[in-house]
C-alpha positions, 0 to 999 in steps of 0.5 A: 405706299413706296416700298424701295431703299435705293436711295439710302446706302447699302450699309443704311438698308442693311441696318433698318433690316437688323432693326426691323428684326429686332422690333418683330423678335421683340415683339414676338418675346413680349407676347410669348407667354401671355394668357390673355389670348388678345395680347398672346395673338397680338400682331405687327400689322406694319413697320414704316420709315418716315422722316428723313432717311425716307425723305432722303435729306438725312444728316449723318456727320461725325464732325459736328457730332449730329445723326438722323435717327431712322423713324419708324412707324409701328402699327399693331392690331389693338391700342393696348399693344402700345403700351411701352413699358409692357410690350416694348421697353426691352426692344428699346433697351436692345437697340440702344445697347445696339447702338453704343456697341456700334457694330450692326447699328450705328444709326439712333432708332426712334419708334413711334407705336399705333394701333391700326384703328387709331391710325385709321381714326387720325386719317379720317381726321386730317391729321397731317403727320399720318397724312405725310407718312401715307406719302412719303413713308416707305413700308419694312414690314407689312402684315398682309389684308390690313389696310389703311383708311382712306385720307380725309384732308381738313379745309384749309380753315379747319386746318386754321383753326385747330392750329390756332387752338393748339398753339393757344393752349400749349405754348402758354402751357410751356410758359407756365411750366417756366415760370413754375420753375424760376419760382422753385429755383428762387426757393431753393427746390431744385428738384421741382424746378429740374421737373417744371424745366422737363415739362417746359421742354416737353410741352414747347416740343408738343407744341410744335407738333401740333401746330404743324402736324395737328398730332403729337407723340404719346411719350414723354420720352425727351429724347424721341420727342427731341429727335422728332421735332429737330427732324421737323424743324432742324433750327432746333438742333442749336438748342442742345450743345453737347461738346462738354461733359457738363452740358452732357451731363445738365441735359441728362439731368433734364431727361431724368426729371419727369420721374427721378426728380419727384421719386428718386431720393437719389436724383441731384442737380445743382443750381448751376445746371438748372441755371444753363437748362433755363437758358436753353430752353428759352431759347427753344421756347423762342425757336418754337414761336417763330416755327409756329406763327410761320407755320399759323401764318402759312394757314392763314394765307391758303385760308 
């Protein structure tokens, strides 16, 4: 695996440092006191840069108001360390306040978190988005005497098949979850049809990562799941305009609601934003369709 940042600018390699830092100190803090000695001798195993600034085709323009975030890769050494709230909230909350002071990170940071064996399991597994990462990620951090599994790539039918499978499964889901939410806004449940749009939202992007990469992140987090999918599948930056405080706003709406719509007696969003939400993710929904069949299409062909 690639080791060398030559190709990202002084000030781009100075930040991923202050970030990898962050992460390890983090880490370090949330495991600090804990009795139990498996999570107390917990480990960071390895912290990996994929997506685009390791591809070398990231976007960073202040004028139409789009950044790549850096995407990182963390492995531990066992599943429970991944858990984000106990081990890994307070690292997330520091970057993004990092990021809105503006001074040693101006870049967004979106973390993705496995333990050693799952990664090794998915490898064996021919899934393609671990697959990827082997080859075009490039090591930060590297707990020595930990290595990775050797690749298992799945036939080009295999590949086919549980592409089909997927796609089947989750855009109707997607659709469903649409449908869920027209019938609440008819109703006048605004808060549930806020929850239904999120999860509308949430499945078309897990969609499209199964599809093209047979994997999808374990967040429910739409945000780190929107960054992910526009990084694969830059067609999807249209989808969310942010030039107005009110698509600002409906958009933020959006992200609260898989926990402040069904528990917050305070959660509000009106018609109006829903309305707009709609239109927005039906326009995902018809971006993510066309990704998937090219992507089924292109199965098809090596098949």
């Amino acid at each position: 695996m690639r080791t060398d940042l030559d190709h990202l600018p002084e000030a781009k390699q100075r930040e991923l440092a202050h970030v990898v830092e962050i992460v390890r100190d983090g880490f370090a803090e949330a495991i600090a006191h804990r009795t139990m000695e498996r999570f107390r001798n917990g480990k960071i195993l390895k912290i990996i840069l994929f997506g685009s600034y390791a591809r070398g085709d990231w976007v960073d323009d202040p004028v139409g108001r789009y950044f790549s975030d850096f995407d990182l890769l963390v492995v531990v050494s066992h599943e429970d360390l991944t858990d984000v709230p106990e081990f890994w909230a307070k690292t997330e909350d520091r970057l993004l306040a990092e990021l809105s002071e503006g001074k040693q990170l101006r870049t967004p940071v979106s973390l993705v978190y496995h333990s050693l064996d799952d990664v090794n399991e998915k490898l064996r597994l021919g899934r393609f988005f671990f697959i990827d990462i082997l080859r075009d990620g490039i090591l930060l951090f590297e707990e020595p005497g930990h290595d990775f599994a050797e690749p298992q790539p799945l036939s080009p039918q295999e590949a086919l098949d549980e592409s089909r499978a997927f796609f089947s499964e989750w855009f109707h889901n997607a659709e469903y979850s649409e449908q869920l939410a027209a019938y609440a806004l008819r109703d006048g449940e605004l808060n549930h049809a806020a929850f239904q749009l999120h999860q509308a939202t949430e499945r078309l992007y897990q969609c499209l990562f199964l599809v093209r990469t047979l994997y999808t992140p374990k967040t429910h987090n739409l945000n780190r799941l929107r960054a992910l999918a526009e990084d694969m599948e830059p067609s999807l930056k249209q989808v969310w305009p942010s030039a107005t405080r009110d698509e600002k706003r409906a958009y933020a709406r959006l992200r609260e609601a898989y926990i402040k719509a069904r528990y917050s007696r305070e959660y509000r969003i009106t018609s109006d934003q829903l309305e707009w939400l709609g239109v927005r993710v039906e326009l995902l929904k018809t971006l993510v369709e066309r990704a998937c069949l090219a992507r089924l299409e292109t199965l098809e062909q090596a098949a």
